[in-house]
BALOBA-1460 file (C-alpha; in Angstrom, 3 decimals):
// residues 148
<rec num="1" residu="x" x="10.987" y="-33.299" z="-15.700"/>
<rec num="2" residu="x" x="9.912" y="-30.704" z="-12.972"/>
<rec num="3" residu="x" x="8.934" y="-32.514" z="-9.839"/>
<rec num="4" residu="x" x="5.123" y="-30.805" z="-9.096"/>
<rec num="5" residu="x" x="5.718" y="-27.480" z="-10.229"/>
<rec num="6" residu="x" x="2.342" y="-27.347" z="-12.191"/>
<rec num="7" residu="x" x="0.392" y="-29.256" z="-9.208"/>
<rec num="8" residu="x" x="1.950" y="-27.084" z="-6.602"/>
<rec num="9" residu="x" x="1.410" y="-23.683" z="-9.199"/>
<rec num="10" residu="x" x="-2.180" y="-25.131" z="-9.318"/>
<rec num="11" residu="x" x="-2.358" y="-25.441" z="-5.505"/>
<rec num="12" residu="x" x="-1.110" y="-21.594" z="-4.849"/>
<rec num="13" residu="x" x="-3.548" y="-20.293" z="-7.397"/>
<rec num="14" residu="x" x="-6.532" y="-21.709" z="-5.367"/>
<rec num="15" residu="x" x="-5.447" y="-20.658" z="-2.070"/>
<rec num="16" residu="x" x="-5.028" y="-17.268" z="-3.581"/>
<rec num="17" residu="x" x="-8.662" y="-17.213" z="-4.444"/>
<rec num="18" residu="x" x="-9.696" y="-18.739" z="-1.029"/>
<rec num="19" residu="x" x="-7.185" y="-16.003" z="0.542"/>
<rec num="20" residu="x" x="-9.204" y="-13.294" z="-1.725"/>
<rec num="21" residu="x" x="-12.597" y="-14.991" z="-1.136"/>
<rec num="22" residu="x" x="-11.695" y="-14.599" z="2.746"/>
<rec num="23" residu="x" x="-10.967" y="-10.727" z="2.190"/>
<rec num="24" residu="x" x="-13.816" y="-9.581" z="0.650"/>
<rec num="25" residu="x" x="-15.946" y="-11.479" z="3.442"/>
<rec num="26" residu="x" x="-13.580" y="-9.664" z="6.511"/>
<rec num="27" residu="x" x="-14.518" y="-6.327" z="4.401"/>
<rec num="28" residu="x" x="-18.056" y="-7.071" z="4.675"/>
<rec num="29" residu="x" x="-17.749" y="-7.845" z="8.152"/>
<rec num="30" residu="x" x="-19.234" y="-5.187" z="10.532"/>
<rec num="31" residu="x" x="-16.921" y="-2.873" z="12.159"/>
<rec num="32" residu="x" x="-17.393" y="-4.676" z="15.861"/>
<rec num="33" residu="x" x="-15.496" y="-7.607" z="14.427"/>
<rec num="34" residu="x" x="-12.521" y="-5.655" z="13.202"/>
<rec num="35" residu="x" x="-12.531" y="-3.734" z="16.217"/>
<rec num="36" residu="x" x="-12.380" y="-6.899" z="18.312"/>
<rec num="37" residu="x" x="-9.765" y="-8.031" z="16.033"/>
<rec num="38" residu="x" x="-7.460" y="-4.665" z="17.149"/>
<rec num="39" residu="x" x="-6.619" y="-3.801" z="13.396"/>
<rec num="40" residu="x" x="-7.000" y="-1.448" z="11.691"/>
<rec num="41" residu="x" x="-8.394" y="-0.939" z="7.596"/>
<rec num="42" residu="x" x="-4.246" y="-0.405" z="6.931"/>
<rec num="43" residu="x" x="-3.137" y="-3.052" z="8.492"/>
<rec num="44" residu="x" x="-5.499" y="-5.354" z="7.848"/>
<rec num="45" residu="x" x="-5.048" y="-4.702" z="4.057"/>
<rec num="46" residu="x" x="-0.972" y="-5.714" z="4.638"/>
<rec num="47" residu="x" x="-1.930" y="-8.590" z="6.229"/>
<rec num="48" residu="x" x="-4.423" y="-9.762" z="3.143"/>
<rec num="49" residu="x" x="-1.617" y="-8.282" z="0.393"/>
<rec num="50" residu="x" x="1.325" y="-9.966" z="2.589"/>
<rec num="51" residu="x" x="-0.598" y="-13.383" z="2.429"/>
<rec num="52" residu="x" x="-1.129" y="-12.929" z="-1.192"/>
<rec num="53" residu="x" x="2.107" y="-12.258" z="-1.812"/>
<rec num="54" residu="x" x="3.774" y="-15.042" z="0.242"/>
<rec num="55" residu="x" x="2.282" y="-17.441" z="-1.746"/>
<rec num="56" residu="x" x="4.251" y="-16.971" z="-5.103"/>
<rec num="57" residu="x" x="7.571" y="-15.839" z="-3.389"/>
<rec num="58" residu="x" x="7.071" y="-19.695" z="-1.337"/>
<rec num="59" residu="x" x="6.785" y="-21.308" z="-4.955"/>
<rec num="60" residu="x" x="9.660" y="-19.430" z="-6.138"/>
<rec num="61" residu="x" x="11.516" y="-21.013" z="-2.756"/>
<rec num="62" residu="x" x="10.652" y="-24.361" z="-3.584"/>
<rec num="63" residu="x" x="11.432" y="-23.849" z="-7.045"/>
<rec num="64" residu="x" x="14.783" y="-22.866" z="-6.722"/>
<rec num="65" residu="x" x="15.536" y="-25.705" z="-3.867"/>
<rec num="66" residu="x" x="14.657" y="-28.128" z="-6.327"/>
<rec num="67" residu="x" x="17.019" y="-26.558" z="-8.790"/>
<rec num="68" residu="x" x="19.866" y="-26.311" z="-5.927"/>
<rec num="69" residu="x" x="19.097" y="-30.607" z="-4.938"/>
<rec num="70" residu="x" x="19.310" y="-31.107" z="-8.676"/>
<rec num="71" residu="x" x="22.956" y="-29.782" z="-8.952"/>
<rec num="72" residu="x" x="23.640" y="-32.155" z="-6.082"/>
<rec num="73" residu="x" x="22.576" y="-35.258" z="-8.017"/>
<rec num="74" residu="x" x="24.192" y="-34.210" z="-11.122"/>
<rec num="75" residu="x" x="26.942" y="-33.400" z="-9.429"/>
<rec num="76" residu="x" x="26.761" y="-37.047" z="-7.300"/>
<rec num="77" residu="x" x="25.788" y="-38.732" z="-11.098"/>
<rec num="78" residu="x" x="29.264" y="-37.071" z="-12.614"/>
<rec num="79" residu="x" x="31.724" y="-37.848" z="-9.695"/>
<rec num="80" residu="x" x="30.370" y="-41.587" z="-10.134"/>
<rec num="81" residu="x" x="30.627" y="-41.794" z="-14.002"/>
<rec num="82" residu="x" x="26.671" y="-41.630" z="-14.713"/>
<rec num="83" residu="x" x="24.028" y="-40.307" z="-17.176"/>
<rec num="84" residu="x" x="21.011" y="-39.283" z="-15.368"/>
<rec num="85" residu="x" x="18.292" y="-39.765" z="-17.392"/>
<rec num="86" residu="x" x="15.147" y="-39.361" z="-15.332"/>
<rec num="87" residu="x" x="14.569" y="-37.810" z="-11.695"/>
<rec num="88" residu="x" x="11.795" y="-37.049" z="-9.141"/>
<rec num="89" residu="x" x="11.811" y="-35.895" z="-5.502"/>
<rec num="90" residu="x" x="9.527" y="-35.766" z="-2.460"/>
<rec num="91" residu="x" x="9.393" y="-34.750" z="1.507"/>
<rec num="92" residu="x" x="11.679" y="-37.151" z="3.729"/>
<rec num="93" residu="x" x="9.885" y="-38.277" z="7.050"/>
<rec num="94" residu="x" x="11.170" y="-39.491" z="10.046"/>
<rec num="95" residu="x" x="10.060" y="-42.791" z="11.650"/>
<rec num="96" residu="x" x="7.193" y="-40.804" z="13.824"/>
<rec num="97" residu="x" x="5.928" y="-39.627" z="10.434"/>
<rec num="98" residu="x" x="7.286" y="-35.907" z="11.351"/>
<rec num="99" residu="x" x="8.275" y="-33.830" z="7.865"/>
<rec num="100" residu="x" x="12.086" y="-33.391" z="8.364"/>
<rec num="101" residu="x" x="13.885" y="-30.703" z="6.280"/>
<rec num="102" residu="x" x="15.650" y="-33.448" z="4.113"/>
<rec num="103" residu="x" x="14.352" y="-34.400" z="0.520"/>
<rec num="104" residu="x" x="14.540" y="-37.679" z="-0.783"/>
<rec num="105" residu="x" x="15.996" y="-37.347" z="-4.196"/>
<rec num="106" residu="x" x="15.020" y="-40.797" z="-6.884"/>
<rec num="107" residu="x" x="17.377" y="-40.826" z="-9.673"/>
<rec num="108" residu="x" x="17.398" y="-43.043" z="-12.675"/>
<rec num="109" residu="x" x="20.500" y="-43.369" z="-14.919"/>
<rec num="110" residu="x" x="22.623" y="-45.313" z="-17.135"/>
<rec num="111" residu="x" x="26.436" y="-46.386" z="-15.801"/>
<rec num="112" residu="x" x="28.847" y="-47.198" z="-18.753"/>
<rec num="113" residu="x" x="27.995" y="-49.939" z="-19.707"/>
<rec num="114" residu="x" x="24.292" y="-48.791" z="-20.648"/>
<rec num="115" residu="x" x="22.857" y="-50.522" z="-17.617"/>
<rec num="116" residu="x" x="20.026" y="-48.837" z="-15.822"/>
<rec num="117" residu="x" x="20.309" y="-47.486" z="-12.130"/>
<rec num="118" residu="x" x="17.764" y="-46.613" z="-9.727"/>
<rec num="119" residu="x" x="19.317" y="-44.118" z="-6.230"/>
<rec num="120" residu="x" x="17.509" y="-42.754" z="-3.878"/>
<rec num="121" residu="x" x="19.580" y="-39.973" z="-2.168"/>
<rec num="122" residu="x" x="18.731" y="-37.981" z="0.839"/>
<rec num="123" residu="x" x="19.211" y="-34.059" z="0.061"/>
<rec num="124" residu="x" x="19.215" y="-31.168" z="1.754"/>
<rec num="125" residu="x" x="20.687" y="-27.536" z="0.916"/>
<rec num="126" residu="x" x="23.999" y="-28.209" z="2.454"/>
<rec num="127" residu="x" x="24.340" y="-31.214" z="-0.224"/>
<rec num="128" residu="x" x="24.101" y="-35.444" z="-0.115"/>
<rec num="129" residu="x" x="22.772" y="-36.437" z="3.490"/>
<rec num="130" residu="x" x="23.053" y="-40.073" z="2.349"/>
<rec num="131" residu="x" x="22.939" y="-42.764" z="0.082"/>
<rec num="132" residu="x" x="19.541" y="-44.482" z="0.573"/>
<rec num="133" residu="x" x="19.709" y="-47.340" z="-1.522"/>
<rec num="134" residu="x" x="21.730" y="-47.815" z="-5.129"/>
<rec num="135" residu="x" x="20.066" y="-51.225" z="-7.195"/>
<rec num="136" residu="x" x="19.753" y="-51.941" z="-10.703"/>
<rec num="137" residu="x" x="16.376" y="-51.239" z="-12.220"/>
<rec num="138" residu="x" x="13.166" y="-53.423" z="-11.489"/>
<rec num="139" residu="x" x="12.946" y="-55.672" z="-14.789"/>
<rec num="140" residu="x" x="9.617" y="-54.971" z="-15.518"/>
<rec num="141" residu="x" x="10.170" y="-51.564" z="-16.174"/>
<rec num="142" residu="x" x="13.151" y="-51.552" z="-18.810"/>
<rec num="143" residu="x" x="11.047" y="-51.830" z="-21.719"/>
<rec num="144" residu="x" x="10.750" y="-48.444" z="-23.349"/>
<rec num="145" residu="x" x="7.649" y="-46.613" z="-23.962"/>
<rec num="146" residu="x" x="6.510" y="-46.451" z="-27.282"/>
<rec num="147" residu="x" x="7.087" y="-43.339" z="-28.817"/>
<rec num="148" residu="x" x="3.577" y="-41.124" z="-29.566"/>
């Protein structure tokens, strides 16, 4: 299960058109504003290529972090005896509500006796931060979903 890859694909595909929508109205711009601006036709066409390719090599980033936080849990789930079965991630905040570079990391697995697990682990690219909590499952959501 990838974690927002085709929401945050989506997202990068409309800021490219915004980013191309904004280009083609700076080209139509008179040449005062440009001046003003200090660039010139070369540059300003770096800038507009850099931007629109910064967006895809970002995705690719994110991509690949997710892949590197994923061989932490696996790694976490097989020092500890478990079978991950499901996971998901998301930004970790501080108590100010400032993004910190951690990632919170939910994992859902079975131990060996075929009980279910629910961890939340904070991540970052150096490995396991922390443990943020390790309970069993909620109840009401142990049923299985019926197959379509």
């Amino acid at each position: 299960m990838r974690c927002g890859g085709i929401a945050l694909l989506f997202q990068s595909t409309r800021l490219v058109c915004r980013v191309a929508d904004l280009c083609v109205t700076l080209i139509k711009m008179p040449p005062l504003f440009l001046a003003s601006a200090r660039f010139s036709t070369p540059e300003l066409m770096f800038l507009f290529a850099a931007a629109i390719l910064g967006l895809p090599a970002m995705f690719i980033v994110h991509c690949g972090l997710e892949y590197c936080y994923l061989v932490y849990a696996r790694r976490f789930c097989r020092n500890n005896g478990l079978k991950l079965m499901r996971w998901k991630c998301w930004m970790a905040f501080d108590k100010s509500g400032v993004k910190t570079e951690f990632t919170i990391f939910e994992l859902n697995w079975l131990d060996g006796q075929s009980q279910r697990k629910l961890v939340r682990l904070v991540i970052w690219i150096f490995g396991i931060r922390k443990v943020l909590s390790n309970e069993n499952y909620p109840e009401s959501q142990h049923e299985v979903p019926p197959a379509s």
